[in-house]
C-alpha positions, -999 to 999 in steps of 0.1 A, spaced: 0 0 0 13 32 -8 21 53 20 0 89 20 -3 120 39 -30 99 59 -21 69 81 -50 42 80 -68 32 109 -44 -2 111 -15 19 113 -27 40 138 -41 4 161 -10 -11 156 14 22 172 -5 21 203 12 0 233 -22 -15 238 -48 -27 216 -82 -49 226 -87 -81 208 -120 -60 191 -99 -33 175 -75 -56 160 -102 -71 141 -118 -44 134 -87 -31 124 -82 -64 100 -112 -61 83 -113 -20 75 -76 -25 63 -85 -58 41 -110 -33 23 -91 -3 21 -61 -25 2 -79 -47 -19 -102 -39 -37 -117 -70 -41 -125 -76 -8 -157 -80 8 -173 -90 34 -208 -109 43 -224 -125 73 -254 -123 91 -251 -91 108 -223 -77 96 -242 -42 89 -262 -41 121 -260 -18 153 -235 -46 168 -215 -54 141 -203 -86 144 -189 -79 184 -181 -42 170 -155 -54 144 -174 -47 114 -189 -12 125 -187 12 102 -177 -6 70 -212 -10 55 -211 35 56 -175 39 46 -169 12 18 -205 4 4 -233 -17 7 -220 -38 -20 -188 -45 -2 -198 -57 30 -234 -62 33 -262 -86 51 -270 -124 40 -305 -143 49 -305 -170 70 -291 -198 47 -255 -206 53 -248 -232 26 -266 -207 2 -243 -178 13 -212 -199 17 -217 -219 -20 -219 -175 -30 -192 -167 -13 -170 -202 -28 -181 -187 -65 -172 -154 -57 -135 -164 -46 -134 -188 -80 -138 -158 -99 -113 -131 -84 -127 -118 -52 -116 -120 -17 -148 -129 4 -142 -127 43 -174 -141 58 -184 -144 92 -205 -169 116 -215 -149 149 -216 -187 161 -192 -215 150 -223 -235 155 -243 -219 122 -212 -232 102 -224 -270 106 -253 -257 81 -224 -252 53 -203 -280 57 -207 -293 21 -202 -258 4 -172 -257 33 -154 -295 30 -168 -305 -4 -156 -273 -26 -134 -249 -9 -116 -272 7 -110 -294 -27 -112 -274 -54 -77 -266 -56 -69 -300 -56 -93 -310 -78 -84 -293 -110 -48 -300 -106 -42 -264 -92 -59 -245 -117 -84 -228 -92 -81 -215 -58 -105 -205 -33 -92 -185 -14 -113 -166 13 -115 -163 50 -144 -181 73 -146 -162 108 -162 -177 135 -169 -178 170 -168 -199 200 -163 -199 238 -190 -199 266 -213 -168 273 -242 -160 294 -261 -192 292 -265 -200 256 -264 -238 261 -256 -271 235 -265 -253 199 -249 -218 205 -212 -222 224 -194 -257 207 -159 -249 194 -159 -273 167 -123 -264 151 -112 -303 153 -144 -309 123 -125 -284 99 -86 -289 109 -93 -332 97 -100 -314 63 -72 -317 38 -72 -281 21 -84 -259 50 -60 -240 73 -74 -235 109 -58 -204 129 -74 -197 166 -58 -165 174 -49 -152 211 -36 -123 208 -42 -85 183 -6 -92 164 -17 -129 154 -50 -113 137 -30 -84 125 -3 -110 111 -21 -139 101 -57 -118 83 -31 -100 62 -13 -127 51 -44 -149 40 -58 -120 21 -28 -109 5 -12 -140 -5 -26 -171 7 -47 -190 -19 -67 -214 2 -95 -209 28 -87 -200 59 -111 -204 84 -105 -184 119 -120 -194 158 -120 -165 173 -136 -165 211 -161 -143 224 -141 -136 257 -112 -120 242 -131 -93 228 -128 -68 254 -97 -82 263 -66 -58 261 -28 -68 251 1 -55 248 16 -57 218 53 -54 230 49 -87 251 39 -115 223 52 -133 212 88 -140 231 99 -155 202 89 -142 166 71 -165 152 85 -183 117 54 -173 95 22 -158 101 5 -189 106 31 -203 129 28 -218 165 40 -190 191 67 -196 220 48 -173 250 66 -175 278 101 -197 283 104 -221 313 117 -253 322 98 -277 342 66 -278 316 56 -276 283 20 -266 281 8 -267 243 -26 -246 239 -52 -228 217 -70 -195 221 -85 -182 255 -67 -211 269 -31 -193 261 -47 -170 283 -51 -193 312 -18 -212 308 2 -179 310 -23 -173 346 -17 -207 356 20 -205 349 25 -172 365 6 -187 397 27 -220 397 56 -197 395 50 -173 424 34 -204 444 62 -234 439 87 -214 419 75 -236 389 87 -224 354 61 -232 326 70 -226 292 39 -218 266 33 -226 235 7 -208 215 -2 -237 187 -20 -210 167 -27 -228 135 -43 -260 149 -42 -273 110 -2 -269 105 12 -267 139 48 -262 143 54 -297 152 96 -287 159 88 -259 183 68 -284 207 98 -307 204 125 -284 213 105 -277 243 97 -309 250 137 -320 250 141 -294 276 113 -301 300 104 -334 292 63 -329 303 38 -321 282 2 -302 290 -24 -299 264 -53 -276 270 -77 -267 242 -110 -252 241 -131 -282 231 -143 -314 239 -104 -338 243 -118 -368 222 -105 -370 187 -95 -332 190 -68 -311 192 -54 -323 223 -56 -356 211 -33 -350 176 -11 -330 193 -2 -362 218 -5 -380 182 22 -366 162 42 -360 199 42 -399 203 46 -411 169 76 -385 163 93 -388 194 76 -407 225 113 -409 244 110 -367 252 81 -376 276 91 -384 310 57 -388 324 27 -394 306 11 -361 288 -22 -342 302 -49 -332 285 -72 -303 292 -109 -299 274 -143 -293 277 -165 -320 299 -178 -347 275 -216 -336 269 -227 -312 253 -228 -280 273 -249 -272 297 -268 -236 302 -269 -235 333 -238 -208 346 -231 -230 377 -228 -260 355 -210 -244 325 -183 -236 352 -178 -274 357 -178 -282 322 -149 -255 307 -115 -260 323 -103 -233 340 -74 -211 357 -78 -240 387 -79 -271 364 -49 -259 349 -28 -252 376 -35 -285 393 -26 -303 361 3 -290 362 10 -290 394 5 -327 397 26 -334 362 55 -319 379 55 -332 413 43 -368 403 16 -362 430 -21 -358 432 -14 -343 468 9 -317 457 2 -296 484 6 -263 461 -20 -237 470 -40 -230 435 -64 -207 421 -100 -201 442 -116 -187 406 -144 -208 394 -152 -186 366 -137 -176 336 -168 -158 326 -166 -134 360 -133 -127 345 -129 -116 312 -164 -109 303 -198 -98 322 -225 -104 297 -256 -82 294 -271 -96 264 -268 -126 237 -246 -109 212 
């Protein structure tokens, strides 16, 4: 982009110390329309009062209604649109305010976008970015809170990012609209929005490519692999463990769940020789469980103990709040994993974490969007 008397709104996100996991996308989305032109974005509410969370607000007004409008209620309909409209030149960015709607364009989703390329020996891409949402809320129950990344990441021909943190959206949206030819599909979770970061603290270690795995904080008596929000909790948990037992935890933000880097877990692994797993779903046949996969099949002698997984209860998720805070794993579940990994003891005898909640902390919800 050439640079003018202006700076865009991106420019002006990204040279503030802090930045909310909202205005990064936001940020993502005005500067994916302001530098290609043949961008655009759709999704059920993309143009409403809300916005998708806030990061589409705006963008109807400024670039057009034909660039980032409204779709009905008909996500195979809207997704097969959005599949033709990336086969012939544009770059469609659309959005599910719930992962769950997504299950109603799986064929448009694992049928064409994800094979087309394949199919015709290279000869047609399709690339475009899916955004979607997962994570707990207020209550919304089995149908409205699943994180289902595990369903798309089996897919030959998708790429599956679940960024933590403003500078892996900033990164990883620029370089799947500006170069990447596949589809992308993003789990983004709700309880990051408000969230703020700063951007001088992540990663610790630059990460290789934009969709590469993130090394988050350096220790020595753990490895504890994990996705999204829950990159949140294992840098909590490690700094508890830390303060509490003088336990070094080193994190690694896996990122791109689709193409992990498989050699960054390793290293770690050869230097702490445990392994802790916490994702943001269900641990059967999920990420949690491929990670321990390729870990075992690659190189089963780094792991002194056997490895610990973290995930959601397995049921489908309750609406209940006093129940949803027994099914998610938490700052507590964490730490005692860990705790108990190291030590070799269920008794540890390490104080941990009285929070039940994650809800009470990074989000108080007033309404259902």
């Amino acid at each position: 982009m050439a640079l003018t008397q202006e700076i865009s709104p991106v420019m002006k996100a990204t040279q503030r110390r802090v930045l909310t996991y909202r205005q990064a996308l936001a940020a993502a989305m005005r500067e994916a329309l302001e530098v290609h032109p043949h961008v655009i974005i759709m999704g059920q509410g993309v143009d409403d009062h809300k916005g998708i969370f806030g990061t589409t607000l705006g963008l109807p007004e400024e670039f057009g209604s034909e660039r980032v409008f409204d779709v009905p209620l008909a996500e195979e309909a809207t997704t097969g649109i959005g599949v033709g409209a990336a086969l012939n030149g544009l770059y469609p960015i659309q959005t599910h305010i719930r992962a769950d709607f997504a299950l109603l364009a799986m064929n448009q989703i694992v049928n064409l976008a994800a094979k087309y390329r394949y199919m015709f020996g290279g000869r047609f891409s399709v690339p475009m970015l899916i955004r979607m949402v997962v994570g707990r809320s207020w209550g919304q129950g089995a149908q409205h809170s699943q994180s289902l990344q595990s369903l798309f990441a089996h897919i030959p021909g998708l790429t599956v990012i679940m960024p933590s943190h403003p500078n892996s959206i900033l990164d990883s949206y620029r370089h799947a609209i500006a170069q990447y030819p596949n589809p992308v599909i993003s789990i983004e979770h709700r309880l990051m929005y408000d969230l703020q970061f700063d951007l001088d603290l992540h990663p610790a270690q630059p990460a290789a490519a934009p969709f590469g795995s993130r090394l988050v904080r350096r220790g020595d008596a753990v490895t504890i692999v994990a996705t999204s929000i829950m990159v949140l909790e294992a840098l909590r948990a490690a700094d508890h463990l830390q303060e509490q037992a003088g336990i070094e935890c080193e994190v690694i933000d896996l990122h791109c769940i689709s193409h992990p880097d498989r050699q960054l877990v390793l290293a770690s692994l050869a230097k702490t020789g445990r392994l802790v797993v916490a994702d943001t779903s269900w641990k059967a046949f999920g990420v949690s469980a491929e990670v321990c996969r390729w870990v075992c099949e690659s190189a089963p002698n780094l792991l002194r103990v056997p490895a610990i997984t973290l995930g959601m209860a397995p049921a489908p998720c309750p609406t209940a709040k006093s129940l949803e805070d027994c099914f998610y794993p938490n700052l507590g579940t964490l730490a005692d994993a860990v705790a108990r990994l190291v030590t070799g003891r269920d008794d540890h005898g390490i104080a941990l974490p009285t929070e039940v909640s994650m809800a009470d902390v990074y989000k108080k919800f007033k309404g259902p969007f």
